[in-house]
TORKOL-4160 file (C-alpha; in steps of 0.2 Angstrom, whole numbers, padded with zeros to 4 digits, m for minus):
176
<pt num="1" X="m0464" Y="m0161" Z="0349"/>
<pt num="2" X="m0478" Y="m0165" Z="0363"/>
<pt num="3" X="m0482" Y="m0181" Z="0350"/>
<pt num="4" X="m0463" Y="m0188" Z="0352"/>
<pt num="5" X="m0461" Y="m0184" Z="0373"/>
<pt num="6" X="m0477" Y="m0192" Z="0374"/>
<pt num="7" X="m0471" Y="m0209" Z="0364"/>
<pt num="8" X="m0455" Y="m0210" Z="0372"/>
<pt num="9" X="m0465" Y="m0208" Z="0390"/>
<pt num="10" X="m0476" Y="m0222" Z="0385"/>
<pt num="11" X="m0461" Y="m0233" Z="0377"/>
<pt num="12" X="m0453" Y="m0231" Z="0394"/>
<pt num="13" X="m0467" Y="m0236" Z="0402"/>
<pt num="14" X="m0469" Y="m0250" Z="0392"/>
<pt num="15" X="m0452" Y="m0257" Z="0392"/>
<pt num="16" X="m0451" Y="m0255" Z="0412"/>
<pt num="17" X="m0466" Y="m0263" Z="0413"/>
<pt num="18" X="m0458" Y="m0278" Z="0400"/>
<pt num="19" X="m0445" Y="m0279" Z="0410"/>
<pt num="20" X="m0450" Y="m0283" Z="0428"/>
<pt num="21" X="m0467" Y="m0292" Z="0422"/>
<pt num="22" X="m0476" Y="m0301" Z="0407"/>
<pt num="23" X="m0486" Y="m0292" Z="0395"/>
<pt num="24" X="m0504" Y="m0296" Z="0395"/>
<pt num="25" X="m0516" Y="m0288" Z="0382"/>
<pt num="26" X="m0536" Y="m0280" Z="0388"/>
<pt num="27" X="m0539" Y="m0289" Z="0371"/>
<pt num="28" X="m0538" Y="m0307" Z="0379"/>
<pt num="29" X="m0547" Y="m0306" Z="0393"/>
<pt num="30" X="m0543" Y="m0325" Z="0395"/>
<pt num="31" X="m0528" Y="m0324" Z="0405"/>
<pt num="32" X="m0530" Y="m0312" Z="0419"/>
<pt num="33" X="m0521" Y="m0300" Z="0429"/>
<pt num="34" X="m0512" Y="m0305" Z="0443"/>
<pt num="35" X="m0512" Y="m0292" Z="0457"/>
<pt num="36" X="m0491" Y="m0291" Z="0455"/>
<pt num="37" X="m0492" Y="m0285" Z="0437"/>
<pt num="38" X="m0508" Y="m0273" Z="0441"/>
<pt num="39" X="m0499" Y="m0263" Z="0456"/>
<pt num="40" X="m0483" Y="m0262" Z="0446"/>
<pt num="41" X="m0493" Y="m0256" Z="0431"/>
<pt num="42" X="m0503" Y="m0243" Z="0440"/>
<pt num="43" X="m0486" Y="m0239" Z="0450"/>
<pt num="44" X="m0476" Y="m0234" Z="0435"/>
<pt num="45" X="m0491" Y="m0224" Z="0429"/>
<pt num="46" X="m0493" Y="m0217" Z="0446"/>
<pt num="47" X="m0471" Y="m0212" Z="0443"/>
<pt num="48" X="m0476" Y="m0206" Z="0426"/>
<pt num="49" X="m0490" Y="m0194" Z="0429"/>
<pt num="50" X="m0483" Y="m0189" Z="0447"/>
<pt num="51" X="m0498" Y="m0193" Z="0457"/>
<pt num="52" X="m0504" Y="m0203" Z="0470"/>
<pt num="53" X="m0521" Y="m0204" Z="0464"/>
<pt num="54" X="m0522" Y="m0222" Z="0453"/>
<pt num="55" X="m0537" Y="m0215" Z="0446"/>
<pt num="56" X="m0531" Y="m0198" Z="0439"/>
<pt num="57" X="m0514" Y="m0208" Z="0431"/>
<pt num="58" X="m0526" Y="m0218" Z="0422"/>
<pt num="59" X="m0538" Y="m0206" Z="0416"/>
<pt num="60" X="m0521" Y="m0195" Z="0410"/>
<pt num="61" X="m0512" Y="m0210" Z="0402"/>
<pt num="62" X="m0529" Y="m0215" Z="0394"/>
<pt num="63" X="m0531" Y="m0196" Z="0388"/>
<pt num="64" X="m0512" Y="m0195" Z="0381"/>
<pt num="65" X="m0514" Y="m0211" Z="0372"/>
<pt num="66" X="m0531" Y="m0207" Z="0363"/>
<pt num="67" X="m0521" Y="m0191" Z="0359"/>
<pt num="68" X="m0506" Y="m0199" Z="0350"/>
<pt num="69" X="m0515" Y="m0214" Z="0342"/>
<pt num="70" X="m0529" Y="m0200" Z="0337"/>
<pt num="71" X="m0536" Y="m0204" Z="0318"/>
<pt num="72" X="m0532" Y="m0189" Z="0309"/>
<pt num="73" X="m0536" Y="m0185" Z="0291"/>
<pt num="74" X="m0517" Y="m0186" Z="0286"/>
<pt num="75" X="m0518" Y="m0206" Z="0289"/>
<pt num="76" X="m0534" Y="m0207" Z="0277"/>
<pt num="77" X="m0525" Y="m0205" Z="0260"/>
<pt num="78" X="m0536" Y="m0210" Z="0247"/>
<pt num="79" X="m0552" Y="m0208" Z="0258"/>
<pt num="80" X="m0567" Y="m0198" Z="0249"/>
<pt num="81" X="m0571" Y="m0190" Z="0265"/>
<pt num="82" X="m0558" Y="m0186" Z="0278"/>
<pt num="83" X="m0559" Y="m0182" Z="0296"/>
<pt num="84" X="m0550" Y="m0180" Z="0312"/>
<pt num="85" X="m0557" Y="m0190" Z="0326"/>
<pt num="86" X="m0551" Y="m0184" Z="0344"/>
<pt num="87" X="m0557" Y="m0190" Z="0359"/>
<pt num="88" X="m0556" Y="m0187" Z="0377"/>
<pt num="89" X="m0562" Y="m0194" Z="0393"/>
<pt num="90" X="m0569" Y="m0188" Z="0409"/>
<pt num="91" X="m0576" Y="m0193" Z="0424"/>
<pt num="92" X="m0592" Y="m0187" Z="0428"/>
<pt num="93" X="m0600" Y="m0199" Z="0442"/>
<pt num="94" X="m0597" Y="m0214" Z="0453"/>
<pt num="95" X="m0594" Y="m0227" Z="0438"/>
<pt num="96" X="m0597" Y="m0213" Z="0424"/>
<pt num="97" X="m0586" Y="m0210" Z="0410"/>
<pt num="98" X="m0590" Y="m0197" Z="0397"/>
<pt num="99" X="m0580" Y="m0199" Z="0380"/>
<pt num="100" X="m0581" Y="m0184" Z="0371"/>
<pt num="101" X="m0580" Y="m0188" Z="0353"/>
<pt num="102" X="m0575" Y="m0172" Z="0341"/>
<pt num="103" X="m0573" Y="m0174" Z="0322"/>
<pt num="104" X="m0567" Y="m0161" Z="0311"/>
<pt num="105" X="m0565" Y="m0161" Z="0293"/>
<pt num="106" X="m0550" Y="m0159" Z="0282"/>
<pt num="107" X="m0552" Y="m0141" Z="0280"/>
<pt num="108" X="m0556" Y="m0140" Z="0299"/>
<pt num="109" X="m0570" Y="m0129" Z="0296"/>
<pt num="110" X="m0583" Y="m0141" Z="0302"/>
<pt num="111" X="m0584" Y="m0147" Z="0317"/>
<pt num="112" X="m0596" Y="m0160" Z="0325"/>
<pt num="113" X="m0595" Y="m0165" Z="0344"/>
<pt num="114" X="m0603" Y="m0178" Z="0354"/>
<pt num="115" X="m0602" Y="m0183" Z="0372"/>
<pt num="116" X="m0608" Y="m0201" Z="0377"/>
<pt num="117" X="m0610" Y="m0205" Z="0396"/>
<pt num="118" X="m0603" Y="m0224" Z="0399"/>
<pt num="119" X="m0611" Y="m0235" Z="0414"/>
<pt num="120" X="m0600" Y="m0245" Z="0422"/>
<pt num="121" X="m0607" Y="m0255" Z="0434"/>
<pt num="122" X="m0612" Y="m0273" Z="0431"/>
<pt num="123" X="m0601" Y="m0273" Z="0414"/>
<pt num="124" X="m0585" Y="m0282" Z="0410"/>
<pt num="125" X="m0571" Y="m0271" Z="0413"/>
<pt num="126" X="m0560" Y="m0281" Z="0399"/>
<pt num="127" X="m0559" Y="m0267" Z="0384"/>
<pt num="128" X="m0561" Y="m0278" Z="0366"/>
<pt num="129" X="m0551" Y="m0268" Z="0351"/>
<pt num="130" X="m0552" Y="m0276" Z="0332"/>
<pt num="131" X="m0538" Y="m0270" Z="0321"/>
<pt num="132" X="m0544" Y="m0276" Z="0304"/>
<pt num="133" X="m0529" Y="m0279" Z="0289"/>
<pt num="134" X="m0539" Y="m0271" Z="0278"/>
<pt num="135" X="m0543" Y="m0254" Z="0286"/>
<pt num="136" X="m0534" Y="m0240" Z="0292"/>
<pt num="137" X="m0542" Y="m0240" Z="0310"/>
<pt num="138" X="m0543" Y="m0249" Z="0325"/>
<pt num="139" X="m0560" Y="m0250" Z="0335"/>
<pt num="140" X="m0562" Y="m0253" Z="0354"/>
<pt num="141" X="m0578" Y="m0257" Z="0359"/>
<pt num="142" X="m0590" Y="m0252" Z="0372"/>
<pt num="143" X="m0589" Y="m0265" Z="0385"/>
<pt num="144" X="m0609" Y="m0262" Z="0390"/>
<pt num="145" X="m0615" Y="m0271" Z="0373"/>
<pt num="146" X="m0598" Y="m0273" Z="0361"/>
<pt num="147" X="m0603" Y="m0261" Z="0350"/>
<pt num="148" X="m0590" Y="m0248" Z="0342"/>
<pt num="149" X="m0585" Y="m0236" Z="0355"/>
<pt num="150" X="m0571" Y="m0225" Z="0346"/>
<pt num="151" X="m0559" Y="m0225" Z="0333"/>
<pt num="152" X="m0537" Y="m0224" Z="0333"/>
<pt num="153" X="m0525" Y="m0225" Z="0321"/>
<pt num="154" X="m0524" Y="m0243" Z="0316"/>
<pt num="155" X="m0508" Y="m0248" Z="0326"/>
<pt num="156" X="m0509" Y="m0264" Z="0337"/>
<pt num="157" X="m0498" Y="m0262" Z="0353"/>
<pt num="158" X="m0506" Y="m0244" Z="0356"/>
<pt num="159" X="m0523" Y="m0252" Z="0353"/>
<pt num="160" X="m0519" Y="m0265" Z="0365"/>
<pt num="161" X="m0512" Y="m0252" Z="0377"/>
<pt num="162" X="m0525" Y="m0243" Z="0378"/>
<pt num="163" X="m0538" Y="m0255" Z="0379"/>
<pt num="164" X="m0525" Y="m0262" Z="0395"/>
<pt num="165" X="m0529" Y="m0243" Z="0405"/>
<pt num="166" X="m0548" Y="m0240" Z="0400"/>
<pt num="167" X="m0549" Y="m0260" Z="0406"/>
<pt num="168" X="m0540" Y="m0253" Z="0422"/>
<pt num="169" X="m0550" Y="m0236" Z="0421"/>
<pt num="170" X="m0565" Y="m0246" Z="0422"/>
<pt num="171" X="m0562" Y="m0258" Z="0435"/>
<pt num="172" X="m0555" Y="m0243" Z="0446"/>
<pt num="173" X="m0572" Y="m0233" Z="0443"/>
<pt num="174" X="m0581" Y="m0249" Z="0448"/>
<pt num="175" X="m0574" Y="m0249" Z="0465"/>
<pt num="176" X="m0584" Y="m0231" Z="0469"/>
């Protein structure tokens, strides 16, 4: 039930946001933002999360996507070994981001948890994702050195979405 209100809250988003600008995706950091689309994004998010606080909309919308495009042992038929992989976000400093990893095992009797602490100053806030044909995941990757930073559910637009509000996150964490 919580998984459909929060698609249909992030489809309205997406389509309101369609409607009054262009889409641009983190994933092709060649066009750039114009400063239009980002207050009308971060307004709609703002609407969404009922908060004046751009930074805690982005943090919840970032949270609520990593929840729904989750990779969760049901998607991994035919896998020899498989796991759920949650994530969540927090912020722990002035340009800190902690992304708790957690990864259970189909019987959900073990479970493995990892924190990694993300600097952001001095790094490219654009988000790089790779949805490969072949696999069932998507991977974003750490925008300090481009290596794998988590896994979703291989789905395009919400890995593009995604890596549209970390790149937001990021550049809002920058500022201080």
């Amino acid at each position: 039930m919580q998984l459909r209100l929060t698609r249909k809250l992030i489809c309205a988003v997406l389509l309101g946001g369609c409607v009054a600008v262009s889409p641009v995706f983190a994933g092709e950091p060649s066009g750039g933002l114009s400063s239009a689309e980002q207050s009308n994004y971060l307004a709609e998010l703002k609407r969404l999360y009922l908060t004046q606080n751009e930074r805690q909309a982005l943090l919840a919308h970032s949270n609520d996507l990593l929840k729904t495009y989750a990779l969760r042992a049901a998607y991994q038929v035919g896998q020899a070994q498989r796991q759920d992989r949650l994530y969540q976000l927090s912020v722990t400093g002035p340009g800190e981001l902690l992304l708790r990893e957690e990864v259970r095992s189909e019987s959900g009797t073990d479970v493995a948890v990892r924190n990694q602490r993300i600097v952001l100053f001095g790094v490219d806030p654009y988000v790089r994702y790779d949805c490969p044909a072949s696999g069932i995941r998507c991977v974003l990757h750490n925008p300090q050195d481009g290596s794998p930073l988590l896994s979703i559910v291989r789905d395009h637009k919400g890995a593009a979405e995604l890596a549209k509000a970390l790149s937001f996150l990021i550049r809002n964490l920058q500022k201080g």
